[in-house]
C-alpha positions as CSV (number, residue, x, y, z in Angstrom):
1,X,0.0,0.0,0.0
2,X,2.7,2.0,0.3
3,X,5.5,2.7,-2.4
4,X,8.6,4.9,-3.0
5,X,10.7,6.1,-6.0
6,X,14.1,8.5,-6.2
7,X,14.2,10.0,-9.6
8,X,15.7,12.7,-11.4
9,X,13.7,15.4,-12.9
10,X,14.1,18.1,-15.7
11,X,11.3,20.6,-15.2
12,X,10.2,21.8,-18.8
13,X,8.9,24.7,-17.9
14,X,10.1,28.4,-18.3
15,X,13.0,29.5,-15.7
16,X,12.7,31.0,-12.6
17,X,14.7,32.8,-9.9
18,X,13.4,30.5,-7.5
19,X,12.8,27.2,-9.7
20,X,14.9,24.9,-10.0
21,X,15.7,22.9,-13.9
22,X,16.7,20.1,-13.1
23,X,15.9,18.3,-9.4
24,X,16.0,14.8,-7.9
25,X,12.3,13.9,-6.5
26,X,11.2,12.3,-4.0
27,X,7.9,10.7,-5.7
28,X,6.1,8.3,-2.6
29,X,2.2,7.2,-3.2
30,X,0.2,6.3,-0.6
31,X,-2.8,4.1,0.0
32,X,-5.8,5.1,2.5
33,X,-4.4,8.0,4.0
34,X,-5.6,11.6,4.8
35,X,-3.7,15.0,4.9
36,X,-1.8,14.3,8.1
37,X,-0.7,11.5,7.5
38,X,1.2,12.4,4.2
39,X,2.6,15.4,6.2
40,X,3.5,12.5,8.9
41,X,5.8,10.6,6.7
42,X,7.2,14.2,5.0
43,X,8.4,15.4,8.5
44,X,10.3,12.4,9.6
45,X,11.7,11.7,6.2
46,X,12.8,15.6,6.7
47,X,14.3,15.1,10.2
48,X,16.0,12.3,9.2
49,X,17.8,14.1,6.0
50,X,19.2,16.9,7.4
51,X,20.2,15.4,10.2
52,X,22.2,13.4,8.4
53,X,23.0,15.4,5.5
54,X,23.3,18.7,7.4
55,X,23.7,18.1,11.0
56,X,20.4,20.0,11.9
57,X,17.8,19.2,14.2
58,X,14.6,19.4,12.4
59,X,11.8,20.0,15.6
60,X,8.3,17.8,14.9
61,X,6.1,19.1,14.2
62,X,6.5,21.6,12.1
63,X,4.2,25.1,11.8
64,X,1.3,24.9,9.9
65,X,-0.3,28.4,8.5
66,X,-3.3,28.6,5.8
67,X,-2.9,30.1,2.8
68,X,-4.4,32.7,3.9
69,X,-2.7,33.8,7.1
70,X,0.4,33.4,4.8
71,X,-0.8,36.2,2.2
72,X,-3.0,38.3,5.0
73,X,0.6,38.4,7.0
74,X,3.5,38.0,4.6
75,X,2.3,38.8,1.5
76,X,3.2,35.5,-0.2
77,X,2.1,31.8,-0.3
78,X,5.6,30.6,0.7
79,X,6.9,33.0,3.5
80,X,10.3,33.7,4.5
81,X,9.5,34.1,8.5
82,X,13.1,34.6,9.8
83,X,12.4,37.5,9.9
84,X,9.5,40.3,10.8
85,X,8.5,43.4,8.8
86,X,4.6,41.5,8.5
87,X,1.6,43.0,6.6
88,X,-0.6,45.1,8.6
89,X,-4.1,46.1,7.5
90,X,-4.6,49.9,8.1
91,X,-8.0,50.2,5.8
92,X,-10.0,51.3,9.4
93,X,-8.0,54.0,10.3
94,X,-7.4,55.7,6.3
95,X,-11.8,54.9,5.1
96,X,-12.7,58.6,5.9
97,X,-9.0,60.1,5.3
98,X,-8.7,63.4,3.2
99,X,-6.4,60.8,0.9
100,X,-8.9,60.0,-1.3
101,X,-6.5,57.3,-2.9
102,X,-6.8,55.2,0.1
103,X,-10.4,56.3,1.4
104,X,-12.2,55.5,-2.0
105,X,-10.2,52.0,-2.3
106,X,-11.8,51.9,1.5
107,X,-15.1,52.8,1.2
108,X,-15.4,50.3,-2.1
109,X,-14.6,47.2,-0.4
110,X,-11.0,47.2,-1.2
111,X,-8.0,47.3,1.6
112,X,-5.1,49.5,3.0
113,X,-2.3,47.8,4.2
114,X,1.6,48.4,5.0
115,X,4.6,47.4,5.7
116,X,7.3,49.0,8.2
117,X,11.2,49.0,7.1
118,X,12.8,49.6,10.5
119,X,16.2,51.2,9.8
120,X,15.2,52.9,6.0
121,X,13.6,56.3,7.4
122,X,16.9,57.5,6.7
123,X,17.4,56.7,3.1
124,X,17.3,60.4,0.3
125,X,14.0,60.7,-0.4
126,X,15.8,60.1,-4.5
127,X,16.1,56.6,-2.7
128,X,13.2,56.1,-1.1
129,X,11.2,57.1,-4.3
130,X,13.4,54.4,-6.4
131,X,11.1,52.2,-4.5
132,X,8.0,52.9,-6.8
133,X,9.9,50.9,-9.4
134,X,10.0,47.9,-6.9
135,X,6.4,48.2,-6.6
136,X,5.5,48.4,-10.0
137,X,7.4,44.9,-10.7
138,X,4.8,43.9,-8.0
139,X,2.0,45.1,-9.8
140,X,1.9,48.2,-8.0
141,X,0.8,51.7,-10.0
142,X,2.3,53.5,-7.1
143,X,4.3,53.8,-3.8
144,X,2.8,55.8,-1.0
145,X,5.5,56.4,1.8
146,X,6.2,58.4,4.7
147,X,9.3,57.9,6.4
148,X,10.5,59.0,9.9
149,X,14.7,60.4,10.1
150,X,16.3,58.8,13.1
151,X,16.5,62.6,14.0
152,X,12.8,62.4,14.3
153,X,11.7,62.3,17.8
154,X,8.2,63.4,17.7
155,X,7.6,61.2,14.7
156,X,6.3,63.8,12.5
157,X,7.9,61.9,9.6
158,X,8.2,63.6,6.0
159,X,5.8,62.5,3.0
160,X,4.0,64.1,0.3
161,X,0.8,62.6,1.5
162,X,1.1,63.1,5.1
163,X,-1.2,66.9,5.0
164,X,-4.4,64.4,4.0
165,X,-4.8,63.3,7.5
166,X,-5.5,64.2,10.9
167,X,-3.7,64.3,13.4
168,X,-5.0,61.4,15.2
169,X,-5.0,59.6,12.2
170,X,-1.6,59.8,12.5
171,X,-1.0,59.4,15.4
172,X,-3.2,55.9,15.3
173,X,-1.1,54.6,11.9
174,X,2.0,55.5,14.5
175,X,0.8,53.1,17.3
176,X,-0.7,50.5,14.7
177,X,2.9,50.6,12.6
178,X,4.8,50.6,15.8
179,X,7.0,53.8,14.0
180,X,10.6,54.5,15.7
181,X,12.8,57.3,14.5
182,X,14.7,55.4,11.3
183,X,11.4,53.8,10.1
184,X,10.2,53.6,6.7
185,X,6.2,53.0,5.8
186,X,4.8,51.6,3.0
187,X,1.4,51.3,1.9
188,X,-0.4,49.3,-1.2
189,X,-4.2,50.2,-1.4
190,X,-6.7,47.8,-3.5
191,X,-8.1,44.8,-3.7
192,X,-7.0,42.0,-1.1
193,X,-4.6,39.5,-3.3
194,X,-3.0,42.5,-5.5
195,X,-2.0,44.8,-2.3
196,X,-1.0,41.4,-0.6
197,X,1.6,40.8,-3.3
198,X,2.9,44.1,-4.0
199,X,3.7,44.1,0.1
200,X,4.9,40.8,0.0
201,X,7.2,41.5,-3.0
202,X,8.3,45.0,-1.2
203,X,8.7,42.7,2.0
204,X,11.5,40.5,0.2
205,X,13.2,43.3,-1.5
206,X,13.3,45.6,2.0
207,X,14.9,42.6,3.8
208,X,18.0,42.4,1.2
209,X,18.1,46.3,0.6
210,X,19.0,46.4,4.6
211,X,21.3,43.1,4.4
212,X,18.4,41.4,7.4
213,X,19.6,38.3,8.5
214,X,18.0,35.4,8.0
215,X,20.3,32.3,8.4
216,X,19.7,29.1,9.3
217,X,16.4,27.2,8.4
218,X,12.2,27.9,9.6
219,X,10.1,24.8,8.8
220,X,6.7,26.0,7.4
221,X,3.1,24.1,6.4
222,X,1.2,26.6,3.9
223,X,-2.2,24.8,4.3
């Protein structure tokens, strides 16, 4: 009921960063099982290869997250989480904002969301504005920023669109951002999947812009 083949692969599809040509699988087919059991006999035969392979302890069992938590928190539907800098949904705080870019995306059902680069508040605003062209690889047809100098103690930050709200609207995006002096905000307004991504893609390109470490290895179940 149970049966097991190693065999070399060449993938004949188009080529990807992340994708590798030409693999060896792992190919098993099982009888009479259900979801956990398939993930069952994937984490042992994990623990068992890199622990022998690599010397690493593999802890069982390993994090499960839905699909969606991994979109609605990382952007993406295979999540780097070494490290932070998570989605956050501001759409309650921006609906009745004076920036009717976010408040119309708001009020028709779309979302708000954004992302908080700790240590890029201090980047030229030339720089910072280079970023839009990050964002449109990530289907994006803008960047909305505001970004906080480590020089900025009261957090008044600098940004174009920062004279469209209140100042308790501010002050609310502060607390739900958790801004420092140094911080960089992002924002993608739209509908769910599309802002998701462009955050996501902003998310991976942040962490390598500001050399984030992220070594060693983070099991993860997207369910």
């Amino acid at each position: 009921d149970r049966y097991i083949q190693i065999a070399r692969c060449f993938r004949d599809e188009d080529l990807r960063a992340d994708r590798q040509p030409e693999f060896t699988q792992i190919d098993m087919e099982l009888s009479f099982v259900d979801v956990d059991d398939v993930i069952d006999v994937n984490e042992r035969y994990l623990k068992k290869l890199f622990r022998e392979v690599l010397d690493v302890e593999v802890q069982l069992p390993i994090q499960r997250m839905t699909w969606q938590e991994a979109m609605d928190r990382f952007g993406c539907d295979r999540p780097d989480t070494r490290f932070g800098m998570e989605l956050v949904d501001i759409t309650d705080i921006v609906k009745d904002s004076g920036f009717k870019v976010f408040s119309s995306v708001a009020q028709s059902g779309g979302i708000v969301k954004a992302i908080n680069a700790k240590g890029a508040g201090d980047w030229s605003r030339g720089d910072i504005e280079k970023l839009a062209d990050v964002a449109a690889a990530n289907g994006a047809k803008g960047m909305a920023w505001i970004a906080y100098t480590s020089k900025d103690t009261d957090l008044k930050g600098k940004s174009p669109i920062i004279k469209f709200f209140s100042d308790e609207e501010m002050a609310t995006l502060r607390e739900r951002m958790d801004v420092e002096p140094g911080d960089l905000v992002m924002f993608a307004a739209g509908p769910r999947l599309a802002s998701d991504e462009i955050l996501g893609g902003m998310r991976s390109h942040m962490a390598d812009a500001l050399n984030i470490e992220r070594e060693g290895h983070d099991f993860l179940w997207v369910v």
